[in-house]
N, CA, C and O atoms as a GROMACS GRO file, in nm:
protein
  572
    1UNK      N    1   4.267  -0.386   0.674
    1UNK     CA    2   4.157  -0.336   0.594
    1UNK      C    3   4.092  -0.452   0.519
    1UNK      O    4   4.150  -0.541   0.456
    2UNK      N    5   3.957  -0.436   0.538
    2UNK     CA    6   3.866  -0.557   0.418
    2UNK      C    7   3.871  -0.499   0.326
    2UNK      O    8   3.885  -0.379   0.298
    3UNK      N    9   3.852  -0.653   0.233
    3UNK     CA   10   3.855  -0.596   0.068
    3UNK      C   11   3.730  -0.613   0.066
    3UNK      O   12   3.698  -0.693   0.154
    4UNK      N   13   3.619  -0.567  -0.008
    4UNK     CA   14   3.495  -0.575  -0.008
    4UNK      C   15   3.477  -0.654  -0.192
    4UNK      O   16   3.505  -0.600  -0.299
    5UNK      N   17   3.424  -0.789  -0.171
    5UNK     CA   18   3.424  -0.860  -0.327
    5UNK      C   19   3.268  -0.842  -0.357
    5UNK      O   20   3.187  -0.821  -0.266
    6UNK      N   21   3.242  -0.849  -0.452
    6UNK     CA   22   3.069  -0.854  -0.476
    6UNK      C   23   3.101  -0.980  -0.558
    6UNK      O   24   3.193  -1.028  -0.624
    7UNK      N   25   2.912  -1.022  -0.501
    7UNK     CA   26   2.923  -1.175  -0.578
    7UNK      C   27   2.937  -1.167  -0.731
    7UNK      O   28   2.898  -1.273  -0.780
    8UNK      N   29   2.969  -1.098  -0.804
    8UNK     CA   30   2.923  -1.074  -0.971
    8UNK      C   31   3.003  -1.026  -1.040
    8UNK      O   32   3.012  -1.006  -1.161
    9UNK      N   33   3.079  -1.003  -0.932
    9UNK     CA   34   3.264  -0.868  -0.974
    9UNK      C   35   3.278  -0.936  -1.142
    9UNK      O   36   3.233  -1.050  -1.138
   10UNK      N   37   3.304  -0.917  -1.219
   10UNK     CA   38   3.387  -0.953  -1.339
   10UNK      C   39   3.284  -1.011  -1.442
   10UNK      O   40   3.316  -1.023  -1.560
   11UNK      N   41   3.157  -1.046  -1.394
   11UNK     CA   42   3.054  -1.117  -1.487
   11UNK      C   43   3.011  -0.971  -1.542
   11UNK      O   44   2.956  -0.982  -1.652
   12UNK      N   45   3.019  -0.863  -1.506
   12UNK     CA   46   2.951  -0.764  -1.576
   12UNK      C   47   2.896  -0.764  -1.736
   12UNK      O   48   2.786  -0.748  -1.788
   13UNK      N   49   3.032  -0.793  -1.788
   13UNK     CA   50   3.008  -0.821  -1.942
   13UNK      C   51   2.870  -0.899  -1.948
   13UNK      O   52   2.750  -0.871  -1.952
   14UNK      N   53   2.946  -1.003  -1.945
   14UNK     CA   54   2.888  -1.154  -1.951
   14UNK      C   55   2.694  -1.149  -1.938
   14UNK      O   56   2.601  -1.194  -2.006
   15UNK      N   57   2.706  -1.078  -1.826
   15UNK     CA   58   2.555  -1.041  -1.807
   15UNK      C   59   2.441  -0.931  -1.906
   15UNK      O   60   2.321  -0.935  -1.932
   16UNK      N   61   2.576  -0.818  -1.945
   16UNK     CA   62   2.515  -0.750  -2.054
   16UNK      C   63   2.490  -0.782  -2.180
   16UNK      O   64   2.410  -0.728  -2.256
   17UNK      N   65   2.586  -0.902  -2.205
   17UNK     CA   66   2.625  -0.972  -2.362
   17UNK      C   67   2.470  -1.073  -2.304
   17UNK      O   68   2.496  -1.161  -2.386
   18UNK      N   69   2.362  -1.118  -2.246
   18UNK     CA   70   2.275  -1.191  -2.221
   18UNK      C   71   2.165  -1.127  -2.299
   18UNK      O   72   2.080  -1.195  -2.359
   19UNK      N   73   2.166  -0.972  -2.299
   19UNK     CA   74   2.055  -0.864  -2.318
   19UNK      C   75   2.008  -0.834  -2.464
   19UNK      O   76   2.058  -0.738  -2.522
   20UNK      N   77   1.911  -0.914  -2.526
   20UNK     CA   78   1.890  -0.886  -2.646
   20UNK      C   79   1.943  -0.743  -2.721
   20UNK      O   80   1.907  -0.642  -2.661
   21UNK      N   81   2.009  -0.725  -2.821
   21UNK     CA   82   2.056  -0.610  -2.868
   21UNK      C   83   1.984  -0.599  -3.026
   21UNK      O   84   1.943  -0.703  -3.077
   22UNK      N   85   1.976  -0.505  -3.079
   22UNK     CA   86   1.920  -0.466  -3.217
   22UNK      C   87   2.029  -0.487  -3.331
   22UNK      O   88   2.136  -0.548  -3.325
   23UNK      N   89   1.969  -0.418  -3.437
   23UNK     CA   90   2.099  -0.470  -3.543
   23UNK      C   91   2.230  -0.367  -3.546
   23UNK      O   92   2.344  -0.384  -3.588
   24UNK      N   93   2.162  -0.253  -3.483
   24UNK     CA   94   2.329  -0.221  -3.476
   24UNK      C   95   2.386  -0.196  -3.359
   24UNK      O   96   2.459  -0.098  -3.338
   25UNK      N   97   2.360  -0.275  -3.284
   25UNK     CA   98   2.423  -0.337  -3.127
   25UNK      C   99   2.364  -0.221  -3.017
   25UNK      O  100   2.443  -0.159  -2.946
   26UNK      N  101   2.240  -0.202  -3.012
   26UNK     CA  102   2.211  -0.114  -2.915
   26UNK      C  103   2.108  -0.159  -2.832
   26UNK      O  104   2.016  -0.188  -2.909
   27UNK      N  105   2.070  -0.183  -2.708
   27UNK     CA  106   1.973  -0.243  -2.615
   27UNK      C  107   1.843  -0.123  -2.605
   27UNK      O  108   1.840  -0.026  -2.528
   28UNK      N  109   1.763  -0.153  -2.683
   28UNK     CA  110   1.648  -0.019  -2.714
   28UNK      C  111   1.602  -0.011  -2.570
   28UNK      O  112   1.580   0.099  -2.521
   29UNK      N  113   1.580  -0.167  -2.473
   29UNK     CA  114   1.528  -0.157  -2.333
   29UNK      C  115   1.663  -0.120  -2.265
   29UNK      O  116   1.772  -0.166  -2.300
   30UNK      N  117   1.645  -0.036  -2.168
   30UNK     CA  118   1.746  -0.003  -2.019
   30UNK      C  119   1.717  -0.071  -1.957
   30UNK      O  120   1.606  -0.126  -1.957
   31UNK      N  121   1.819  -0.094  -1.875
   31UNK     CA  122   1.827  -0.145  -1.731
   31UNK      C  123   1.724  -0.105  -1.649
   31UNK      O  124   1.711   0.010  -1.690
   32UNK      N  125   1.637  -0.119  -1.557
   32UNK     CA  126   1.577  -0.092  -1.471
   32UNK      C  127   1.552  -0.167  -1.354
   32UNK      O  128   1.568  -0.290  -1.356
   33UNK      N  129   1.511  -0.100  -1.241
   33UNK     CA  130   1.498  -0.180  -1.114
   33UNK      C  131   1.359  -0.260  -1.154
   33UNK      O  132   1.269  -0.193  -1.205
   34UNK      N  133   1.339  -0.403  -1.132
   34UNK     CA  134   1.208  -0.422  -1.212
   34UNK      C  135   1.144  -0.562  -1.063
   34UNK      O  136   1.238  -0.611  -1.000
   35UNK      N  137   1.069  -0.588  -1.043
   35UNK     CA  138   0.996  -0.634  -0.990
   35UNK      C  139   1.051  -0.764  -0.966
   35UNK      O  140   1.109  -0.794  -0.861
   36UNK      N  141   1.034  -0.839  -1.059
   36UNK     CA  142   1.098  -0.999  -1.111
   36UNK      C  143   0.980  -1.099  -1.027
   36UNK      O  144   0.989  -1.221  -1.010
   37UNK      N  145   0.882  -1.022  -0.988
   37UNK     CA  146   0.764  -1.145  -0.949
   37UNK      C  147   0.636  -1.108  -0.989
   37UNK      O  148   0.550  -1.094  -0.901
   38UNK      N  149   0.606  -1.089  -1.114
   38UNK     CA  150   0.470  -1.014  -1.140
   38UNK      C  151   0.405  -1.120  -1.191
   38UNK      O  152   0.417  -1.182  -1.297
   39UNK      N  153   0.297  -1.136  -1.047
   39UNK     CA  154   0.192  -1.239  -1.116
   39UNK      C  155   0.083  -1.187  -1.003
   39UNK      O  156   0.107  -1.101  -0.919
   40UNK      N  157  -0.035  -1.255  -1.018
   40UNK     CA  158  -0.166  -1.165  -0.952
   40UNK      C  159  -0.161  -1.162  -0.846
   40UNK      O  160  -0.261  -1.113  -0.794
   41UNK      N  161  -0.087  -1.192  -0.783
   41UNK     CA  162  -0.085  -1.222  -0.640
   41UNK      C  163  -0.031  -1.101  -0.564
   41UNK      O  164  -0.046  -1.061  -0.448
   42UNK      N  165   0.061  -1.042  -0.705
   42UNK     CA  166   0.122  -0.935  -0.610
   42UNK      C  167   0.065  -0.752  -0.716
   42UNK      O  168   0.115  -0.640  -0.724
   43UNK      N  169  -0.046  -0.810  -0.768
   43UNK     CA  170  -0.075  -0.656  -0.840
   43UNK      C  171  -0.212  -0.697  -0.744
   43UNK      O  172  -0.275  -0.798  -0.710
   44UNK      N  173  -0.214  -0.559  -0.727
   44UNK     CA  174  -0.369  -0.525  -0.623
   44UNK      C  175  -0.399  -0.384  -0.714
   44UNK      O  176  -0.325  -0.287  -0.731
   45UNK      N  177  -0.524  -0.409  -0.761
   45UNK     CA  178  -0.574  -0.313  -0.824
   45UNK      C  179  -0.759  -0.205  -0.719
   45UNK      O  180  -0.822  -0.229  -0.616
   46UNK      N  181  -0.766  -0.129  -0.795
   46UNK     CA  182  -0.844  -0.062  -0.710
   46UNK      C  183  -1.022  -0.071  -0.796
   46UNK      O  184  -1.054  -0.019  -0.902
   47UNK      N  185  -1.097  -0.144  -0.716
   47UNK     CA  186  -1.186  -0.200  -0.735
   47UNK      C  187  -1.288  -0.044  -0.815
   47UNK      O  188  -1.357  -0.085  -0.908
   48UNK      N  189  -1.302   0.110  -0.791
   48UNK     CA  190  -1.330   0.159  -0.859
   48UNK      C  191  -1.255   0.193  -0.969
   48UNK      O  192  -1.323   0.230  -1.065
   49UNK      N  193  -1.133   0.192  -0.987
   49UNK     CA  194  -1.080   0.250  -1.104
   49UNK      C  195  -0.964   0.154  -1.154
   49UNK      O  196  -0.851   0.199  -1.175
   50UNK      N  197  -0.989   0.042  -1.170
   50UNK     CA  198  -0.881  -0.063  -1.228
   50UNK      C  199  -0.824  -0.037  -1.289
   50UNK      O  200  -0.793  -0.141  -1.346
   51UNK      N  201  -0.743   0.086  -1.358
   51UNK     CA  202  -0.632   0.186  -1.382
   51UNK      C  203  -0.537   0.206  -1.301
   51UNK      O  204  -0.423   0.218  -1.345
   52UNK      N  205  -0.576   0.216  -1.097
   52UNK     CA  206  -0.518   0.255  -1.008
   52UNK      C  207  -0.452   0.125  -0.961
   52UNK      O  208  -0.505   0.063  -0.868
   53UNK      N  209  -0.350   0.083  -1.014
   53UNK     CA  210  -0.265  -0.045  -0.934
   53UNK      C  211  -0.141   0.017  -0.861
   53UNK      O  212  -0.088   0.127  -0.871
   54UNK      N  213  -0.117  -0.089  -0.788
   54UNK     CA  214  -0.030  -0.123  -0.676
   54UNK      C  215   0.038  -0.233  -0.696
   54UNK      O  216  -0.009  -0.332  -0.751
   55UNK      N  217   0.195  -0.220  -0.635
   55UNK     CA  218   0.267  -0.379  -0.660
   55UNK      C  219   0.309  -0.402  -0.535
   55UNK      O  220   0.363  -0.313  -0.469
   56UNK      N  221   0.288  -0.522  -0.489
   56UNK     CA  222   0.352  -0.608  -0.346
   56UNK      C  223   0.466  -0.645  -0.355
   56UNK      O  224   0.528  -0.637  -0.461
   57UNK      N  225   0.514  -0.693  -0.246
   57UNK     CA  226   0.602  -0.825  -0.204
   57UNK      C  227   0.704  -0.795  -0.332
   57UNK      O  228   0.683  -0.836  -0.446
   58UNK      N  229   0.840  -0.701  -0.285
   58UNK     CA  230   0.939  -0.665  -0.357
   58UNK      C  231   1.088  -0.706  -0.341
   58UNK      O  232   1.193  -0.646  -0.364
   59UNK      N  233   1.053  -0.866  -0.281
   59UNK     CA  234   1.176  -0.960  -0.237
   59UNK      C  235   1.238  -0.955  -0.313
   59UNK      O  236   1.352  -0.933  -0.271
   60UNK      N  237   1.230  -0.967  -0.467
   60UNK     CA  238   1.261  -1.028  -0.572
   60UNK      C  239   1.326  -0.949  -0.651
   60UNK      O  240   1.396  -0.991  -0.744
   61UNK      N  241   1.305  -0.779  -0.611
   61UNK     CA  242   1.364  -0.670  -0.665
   61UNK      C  243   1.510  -0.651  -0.728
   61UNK      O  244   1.603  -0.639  -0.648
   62UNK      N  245   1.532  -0.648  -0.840
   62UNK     CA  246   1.648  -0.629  -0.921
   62UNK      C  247   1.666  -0.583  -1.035
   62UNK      O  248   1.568  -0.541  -1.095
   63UNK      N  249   1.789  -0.578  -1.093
   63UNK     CA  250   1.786  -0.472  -1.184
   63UNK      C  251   1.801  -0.566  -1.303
   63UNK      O  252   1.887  -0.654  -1.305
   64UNK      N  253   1.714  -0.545  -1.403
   64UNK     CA  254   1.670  -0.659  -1.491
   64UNK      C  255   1.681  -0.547  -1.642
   64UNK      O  256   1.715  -0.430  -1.626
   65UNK      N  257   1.653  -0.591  -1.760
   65UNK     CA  258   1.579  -0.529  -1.910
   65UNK      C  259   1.482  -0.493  -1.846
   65UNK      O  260   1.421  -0.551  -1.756
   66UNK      N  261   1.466  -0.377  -1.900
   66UNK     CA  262   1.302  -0.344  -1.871
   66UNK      C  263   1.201  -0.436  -1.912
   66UNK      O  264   1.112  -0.422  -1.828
   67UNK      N  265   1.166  -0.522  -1.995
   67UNK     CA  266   1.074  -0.584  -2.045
   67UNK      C  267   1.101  -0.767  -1.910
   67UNK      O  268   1.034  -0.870  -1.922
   68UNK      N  269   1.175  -0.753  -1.841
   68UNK     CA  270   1.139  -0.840  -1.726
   68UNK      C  271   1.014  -0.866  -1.717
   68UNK      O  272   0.950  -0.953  -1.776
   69UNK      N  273   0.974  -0.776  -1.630
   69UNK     CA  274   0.874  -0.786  -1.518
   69UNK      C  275   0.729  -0.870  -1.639
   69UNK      O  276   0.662  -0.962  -1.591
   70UNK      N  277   0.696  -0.817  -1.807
   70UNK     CA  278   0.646  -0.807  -1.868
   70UNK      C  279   0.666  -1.028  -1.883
   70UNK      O  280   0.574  -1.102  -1.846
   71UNK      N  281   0.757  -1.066  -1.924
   71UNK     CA  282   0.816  -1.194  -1.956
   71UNK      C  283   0.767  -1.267  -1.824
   71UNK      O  284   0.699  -1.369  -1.835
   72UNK      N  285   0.805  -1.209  -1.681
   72UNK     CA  286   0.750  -1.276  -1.571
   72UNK      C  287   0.647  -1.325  -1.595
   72UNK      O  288   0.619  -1.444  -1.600
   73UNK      N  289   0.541  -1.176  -1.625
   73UNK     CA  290   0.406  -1.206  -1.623
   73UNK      C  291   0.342  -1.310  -1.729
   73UNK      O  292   0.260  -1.395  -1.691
   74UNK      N  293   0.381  -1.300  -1.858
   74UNK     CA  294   0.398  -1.403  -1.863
   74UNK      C  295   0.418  -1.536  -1.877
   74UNK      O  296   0.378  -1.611  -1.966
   75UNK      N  297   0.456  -1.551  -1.818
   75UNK     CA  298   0.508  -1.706  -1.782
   75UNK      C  299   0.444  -1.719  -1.677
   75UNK      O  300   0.448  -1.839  -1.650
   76UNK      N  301   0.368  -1.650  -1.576
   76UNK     CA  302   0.272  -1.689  -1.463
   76UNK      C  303   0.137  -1.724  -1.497
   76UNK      O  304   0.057  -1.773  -1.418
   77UNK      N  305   0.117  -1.697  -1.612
   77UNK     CA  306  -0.020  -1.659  -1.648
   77UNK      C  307  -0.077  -1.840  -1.642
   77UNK      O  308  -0.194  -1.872  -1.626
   78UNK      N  309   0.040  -1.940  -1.658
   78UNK     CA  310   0.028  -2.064  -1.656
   78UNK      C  311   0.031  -2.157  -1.497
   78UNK      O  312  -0.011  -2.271  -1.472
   79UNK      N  313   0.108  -2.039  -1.395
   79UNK     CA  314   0.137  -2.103  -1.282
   79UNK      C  315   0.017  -2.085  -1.156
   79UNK      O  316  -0.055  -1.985  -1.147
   80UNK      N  317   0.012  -2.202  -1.064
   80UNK     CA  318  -0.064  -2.141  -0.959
   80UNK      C  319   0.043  -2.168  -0.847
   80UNK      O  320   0.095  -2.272  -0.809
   81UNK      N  321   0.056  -2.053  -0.814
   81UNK     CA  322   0.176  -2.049  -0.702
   81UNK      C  323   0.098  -2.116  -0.560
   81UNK      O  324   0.164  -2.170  -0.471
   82UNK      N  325  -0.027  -2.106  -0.557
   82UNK     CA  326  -0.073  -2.134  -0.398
   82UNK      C  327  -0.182  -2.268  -0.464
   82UNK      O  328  -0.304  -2.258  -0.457
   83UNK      N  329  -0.107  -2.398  -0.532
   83UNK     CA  330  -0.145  -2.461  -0.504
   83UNK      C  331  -0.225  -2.553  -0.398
   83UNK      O  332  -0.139  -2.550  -0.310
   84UNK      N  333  -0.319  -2.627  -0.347
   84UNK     CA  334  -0.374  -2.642  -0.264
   84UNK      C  335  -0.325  -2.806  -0.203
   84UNK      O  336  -0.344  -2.836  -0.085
   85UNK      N  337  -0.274  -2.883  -0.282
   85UNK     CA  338  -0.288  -3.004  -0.309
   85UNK      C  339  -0.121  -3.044  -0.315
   85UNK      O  340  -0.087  -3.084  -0.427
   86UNK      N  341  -0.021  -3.041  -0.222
   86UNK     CA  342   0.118  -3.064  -0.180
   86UNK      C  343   0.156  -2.974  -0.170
   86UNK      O  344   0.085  -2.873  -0.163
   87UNK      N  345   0.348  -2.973  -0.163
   87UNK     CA  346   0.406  -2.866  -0.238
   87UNK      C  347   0.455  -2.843  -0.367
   87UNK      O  348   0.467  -2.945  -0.435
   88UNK      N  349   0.478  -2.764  -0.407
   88UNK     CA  350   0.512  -2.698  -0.529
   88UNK      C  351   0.423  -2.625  -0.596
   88UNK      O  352   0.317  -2.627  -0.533
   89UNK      N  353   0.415  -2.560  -0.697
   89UNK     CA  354   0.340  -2.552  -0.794
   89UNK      C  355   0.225  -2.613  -0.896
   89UNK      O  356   0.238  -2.734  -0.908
   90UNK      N  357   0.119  -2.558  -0.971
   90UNK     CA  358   0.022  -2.648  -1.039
   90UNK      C  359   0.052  -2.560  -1.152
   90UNK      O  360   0.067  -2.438  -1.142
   91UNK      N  361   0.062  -2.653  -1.300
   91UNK     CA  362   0.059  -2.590  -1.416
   91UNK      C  363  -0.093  -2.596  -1.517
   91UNK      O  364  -0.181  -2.682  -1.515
   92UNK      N  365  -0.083  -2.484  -1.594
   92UNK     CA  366  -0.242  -2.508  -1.594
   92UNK      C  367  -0.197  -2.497  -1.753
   92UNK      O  368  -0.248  -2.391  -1.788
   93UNK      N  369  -0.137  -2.545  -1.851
   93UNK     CA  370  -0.142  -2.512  -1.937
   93UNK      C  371  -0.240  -2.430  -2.038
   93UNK      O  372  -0.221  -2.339  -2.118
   94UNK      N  373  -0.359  -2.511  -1.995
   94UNK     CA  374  -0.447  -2.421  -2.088
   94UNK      C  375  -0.458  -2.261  -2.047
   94UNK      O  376  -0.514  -2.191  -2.132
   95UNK      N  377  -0.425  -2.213  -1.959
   95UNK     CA  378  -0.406  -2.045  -2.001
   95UNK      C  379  -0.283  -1.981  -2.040
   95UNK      O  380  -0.248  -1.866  -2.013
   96UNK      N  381  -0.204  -2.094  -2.125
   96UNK     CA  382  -0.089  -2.006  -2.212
   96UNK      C  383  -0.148  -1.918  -2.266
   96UNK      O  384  -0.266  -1.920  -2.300
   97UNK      N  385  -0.056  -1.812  -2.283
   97UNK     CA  386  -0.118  -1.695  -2.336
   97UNK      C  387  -0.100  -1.730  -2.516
   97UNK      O  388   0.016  -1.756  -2.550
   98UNK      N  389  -0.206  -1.730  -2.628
   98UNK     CA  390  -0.207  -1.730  -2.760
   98UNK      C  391  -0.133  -1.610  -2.817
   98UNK      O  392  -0.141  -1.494  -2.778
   99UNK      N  393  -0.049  -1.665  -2.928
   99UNK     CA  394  -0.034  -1.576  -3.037
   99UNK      C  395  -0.049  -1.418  -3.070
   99UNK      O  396   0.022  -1.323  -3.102
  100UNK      N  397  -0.197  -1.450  -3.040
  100UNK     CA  398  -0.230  -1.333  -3.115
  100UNK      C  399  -0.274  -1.229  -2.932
  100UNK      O  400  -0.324  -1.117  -2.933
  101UNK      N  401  -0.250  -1.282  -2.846
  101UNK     CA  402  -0.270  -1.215  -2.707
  101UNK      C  403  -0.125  -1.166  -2.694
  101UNK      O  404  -0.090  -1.048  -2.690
  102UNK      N  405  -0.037  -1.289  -2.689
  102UNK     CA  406   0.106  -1.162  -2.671
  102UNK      C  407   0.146  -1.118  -2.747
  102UNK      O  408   0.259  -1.080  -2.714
  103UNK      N  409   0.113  -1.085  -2.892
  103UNK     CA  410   0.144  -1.023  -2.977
  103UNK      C  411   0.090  -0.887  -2.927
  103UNK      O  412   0.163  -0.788  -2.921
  104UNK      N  413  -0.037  -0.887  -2.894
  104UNK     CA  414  -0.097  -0.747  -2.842
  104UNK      C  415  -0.046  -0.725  -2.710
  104UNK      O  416  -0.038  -0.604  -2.688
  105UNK      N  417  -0.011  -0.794  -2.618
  105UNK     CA  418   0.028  -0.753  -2.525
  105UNK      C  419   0.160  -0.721  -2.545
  105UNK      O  420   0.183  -0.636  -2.459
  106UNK      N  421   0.258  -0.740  -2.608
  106UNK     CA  422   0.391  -0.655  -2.646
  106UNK      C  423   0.375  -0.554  -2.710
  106UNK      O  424   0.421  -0.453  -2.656
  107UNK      N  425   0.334  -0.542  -2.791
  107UNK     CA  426   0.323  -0.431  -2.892
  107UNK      C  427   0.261  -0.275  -2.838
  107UNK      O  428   0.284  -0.158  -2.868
  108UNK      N  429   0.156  -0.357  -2.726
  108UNK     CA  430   0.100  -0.214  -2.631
  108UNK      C  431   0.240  -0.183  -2.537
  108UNK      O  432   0.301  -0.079  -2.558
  109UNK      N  433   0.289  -0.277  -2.433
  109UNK     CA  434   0.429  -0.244  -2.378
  109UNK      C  435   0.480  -0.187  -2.460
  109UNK      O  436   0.503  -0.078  -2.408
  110UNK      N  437   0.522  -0.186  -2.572
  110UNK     CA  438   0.644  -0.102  -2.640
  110UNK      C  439   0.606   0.028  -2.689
  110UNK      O  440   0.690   0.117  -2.687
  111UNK      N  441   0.477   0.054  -2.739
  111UNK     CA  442   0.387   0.200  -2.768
  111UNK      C  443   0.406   0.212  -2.645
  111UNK      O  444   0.512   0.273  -2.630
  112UNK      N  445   0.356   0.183  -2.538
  112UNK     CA  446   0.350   0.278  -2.376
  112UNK      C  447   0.528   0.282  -2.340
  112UNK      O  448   0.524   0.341  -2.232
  113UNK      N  449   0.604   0.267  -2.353
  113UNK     CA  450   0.741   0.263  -2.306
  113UNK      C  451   0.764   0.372  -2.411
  113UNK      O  452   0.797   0.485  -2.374
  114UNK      N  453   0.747   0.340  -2.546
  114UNK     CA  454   0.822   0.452  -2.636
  114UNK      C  455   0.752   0.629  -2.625
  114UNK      O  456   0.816   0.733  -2.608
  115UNK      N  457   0.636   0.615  -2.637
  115UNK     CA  458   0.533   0.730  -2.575
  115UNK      C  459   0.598   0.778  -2.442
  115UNK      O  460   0.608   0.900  -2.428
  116UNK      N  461   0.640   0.701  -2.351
  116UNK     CA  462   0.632   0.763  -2.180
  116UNK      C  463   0.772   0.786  -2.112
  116UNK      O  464   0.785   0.875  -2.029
  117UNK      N  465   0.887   0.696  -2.153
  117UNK     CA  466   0.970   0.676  -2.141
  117UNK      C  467   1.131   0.677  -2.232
  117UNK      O  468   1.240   0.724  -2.198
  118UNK      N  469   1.095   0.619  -2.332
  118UNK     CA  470   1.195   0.661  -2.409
  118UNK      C  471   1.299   0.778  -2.440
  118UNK      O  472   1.252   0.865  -2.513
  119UNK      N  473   1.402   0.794  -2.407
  119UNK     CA  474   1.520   0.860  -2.475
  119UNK      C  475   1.454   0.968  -2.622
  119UNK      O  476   1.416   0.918  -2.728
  120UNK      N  477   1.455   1.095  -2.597
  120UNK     CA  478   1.413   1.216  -2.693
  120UNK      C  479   1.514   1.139  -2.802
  120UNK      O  480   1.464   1.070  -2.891
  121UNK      N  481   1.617   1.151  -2.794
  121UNK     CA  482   1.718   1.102  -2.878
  121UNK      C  483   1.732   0.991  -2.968
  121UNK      O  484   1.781   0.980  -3.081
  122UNK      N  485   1.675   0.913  -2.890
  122UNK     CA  486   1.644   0.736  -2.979
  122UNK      C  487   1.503   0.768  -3.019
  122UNK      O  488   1.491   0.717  -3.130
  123UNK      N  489   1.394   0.824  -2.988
  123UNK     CA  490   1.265   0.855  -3.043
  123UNK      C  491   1.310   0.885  -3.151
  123UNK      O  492   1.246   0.814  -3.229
  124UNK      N  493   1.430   0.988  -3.248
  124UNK     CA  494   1.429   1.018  -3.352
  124UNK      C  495   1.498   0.896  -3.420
  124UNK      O  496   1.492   0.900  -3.543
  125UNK      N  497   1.547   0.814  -3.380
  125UNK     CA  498   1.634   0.690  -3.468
  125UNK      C  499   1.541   0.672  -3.564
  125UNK      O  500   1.568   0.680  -3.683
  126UNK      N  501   1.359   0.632  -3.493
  126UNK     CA  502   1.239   0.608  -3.534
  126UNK      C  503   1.146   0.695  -3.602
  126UNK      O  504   1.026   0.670  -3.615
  127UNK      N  505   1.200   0.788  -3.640
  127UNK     CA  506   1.135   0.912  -3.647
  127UNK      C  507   1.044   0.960  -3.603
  127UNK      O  508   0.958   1.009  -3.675
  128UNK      N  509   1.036   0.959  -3.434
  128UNK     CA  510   0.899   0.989  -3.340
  128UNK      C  511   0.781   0.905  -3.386
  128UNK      O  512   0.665   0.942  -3.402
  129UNK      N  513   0.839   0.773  -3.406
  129UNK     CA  514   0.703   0.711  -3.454
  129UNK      C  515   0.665   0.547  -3.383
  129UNK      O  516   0.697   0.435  -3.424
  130UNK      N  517   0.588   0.586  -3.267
  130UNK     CA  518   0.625   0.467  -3.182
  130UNK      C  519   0.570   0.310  -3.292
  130UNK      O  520   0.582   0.192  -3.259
  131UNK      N  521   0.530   0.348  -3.384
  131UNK     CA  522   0.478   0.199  -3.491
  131UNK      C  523   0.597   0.191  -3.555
  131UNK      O  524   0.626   0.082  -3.605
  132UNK      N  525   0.689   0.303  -3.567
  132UNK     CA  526   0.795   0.221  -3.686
  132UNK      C  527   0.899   0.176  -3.583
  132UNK      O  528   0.998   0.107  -3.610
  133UNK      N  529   0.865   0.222  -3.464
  133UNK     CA  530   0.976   0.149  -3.345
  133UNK      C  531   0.941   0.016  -3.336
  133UNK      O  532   1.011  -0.082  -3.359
  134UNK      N  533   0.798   0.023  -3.295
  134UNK     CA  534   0.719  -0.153  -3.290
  134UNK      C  535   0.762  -0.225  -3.406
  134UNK      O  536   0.828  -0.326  -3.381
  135UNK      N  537   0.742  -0.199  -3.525
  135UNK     CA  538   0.754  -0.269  -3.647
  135UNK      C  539   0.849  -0.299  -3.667
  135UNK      O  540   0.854  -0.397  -3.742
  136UNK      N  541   1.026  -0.225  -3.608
  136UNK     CA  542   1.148  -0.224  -3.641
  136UNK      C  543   1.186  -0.381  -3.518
  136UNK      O  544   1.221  -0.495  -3.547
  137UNK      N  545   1.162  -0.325  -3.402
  137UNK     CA  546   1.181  -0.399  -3.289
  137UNK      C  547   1.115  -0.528  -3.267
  137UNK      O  548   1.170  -0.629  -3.223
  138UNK      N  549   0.997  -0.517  -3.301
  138UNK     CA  550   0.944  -0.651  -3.280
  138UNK      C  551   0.974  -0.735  -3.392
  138UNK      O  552   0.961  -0.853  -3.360
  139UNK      N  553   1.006  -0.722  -3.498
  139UNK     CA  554   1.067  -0.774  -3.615
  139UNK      C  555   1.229  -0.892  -3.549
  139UNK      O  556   1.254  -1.011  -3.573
  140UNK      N  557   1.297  -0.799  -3.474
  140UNK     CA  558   1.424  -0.811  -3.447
  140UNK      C  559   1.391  -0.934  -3.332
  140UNK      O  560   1.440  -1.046  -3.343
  141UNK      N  561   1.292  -0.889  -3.211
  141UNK     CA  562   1.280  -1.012  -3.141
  141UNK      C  563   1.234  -1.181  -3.179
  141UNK      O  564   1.248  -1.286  -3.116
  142UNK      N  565   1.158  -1.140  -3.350
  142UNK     CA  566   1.139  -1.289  -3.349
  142UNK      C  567   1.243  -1.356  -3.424
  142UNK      O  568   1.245  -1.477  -3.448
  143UNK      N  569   1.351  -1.249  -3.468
  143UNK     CA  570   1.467  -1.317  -3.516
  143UNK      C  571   1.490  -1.466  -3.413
  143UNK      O  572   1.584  -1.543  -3.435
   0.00000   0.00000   0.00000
């Protein structure tokens, strides 16, 4: 009989102890199957209703924090993957995303996650109030 090993057997912890936690040790994001390559190349949106997206090329697929795919993006926002000019990559620094852009761009992720997704149960930690979730949580990440 085979023993069947997985590459990761015993890191389990190790990998969960990685996962930002709150102050009283609880991971407000779940686990989810998440993309792990979100950059423009692979969102195709629909030229009448740019509401209606689509995601490609799901090589990369794994089970990540929910706020992955969000961190991917980014960090792409600087890369050009289809450089023209060798191999590798081109960095463009000047479209880091500012301050005050991922500030808004988190803060909408976490209203749309707490609104759509969230646990009935942890909604009340907050008292159904996806701003005192934002205000509690995003506080904790710039620890």
């Amino acid at each position: 009989m085979v023993q069947k090993t997985f590459l990761f057997e015993g890191y389990q912890q190790f990998f969960e102890n990685l996962i930002p936690q709150n102050d009283s040790g609880e991971n407000p994001f779940p686990l989810v199957l998440a993309h792990n390559d979100a950059q423009e190349n692979n969102i195709l949106m629909n030229h009448t209703d740019n509401r209606n997206l689509m995601l490609i090329d799901y090589e990369y697929a794994g089970w990540n924090p929910m706020a992955m795919d969000l961190a991917n993006y980014i960090s792409e926002t600087i890369l050009e993957n289809a450089y023209p000019y060798g191999n590798g990559i081109n960095w463009y620094l000047d479209n880091i995303m500012q301050q005050p852009e991922l500030e808004s761009m988190i803060k909408t992720y976490m209203a749309k996650y707490f609104e759509n997704y969230m646990q009935e149960g942890l909604k009340q930690k907050y008292q159904n109030s996806a701003q005192l979730f934002i205000e509690t949580e995003y506080l904790n990440l710039e620890k």
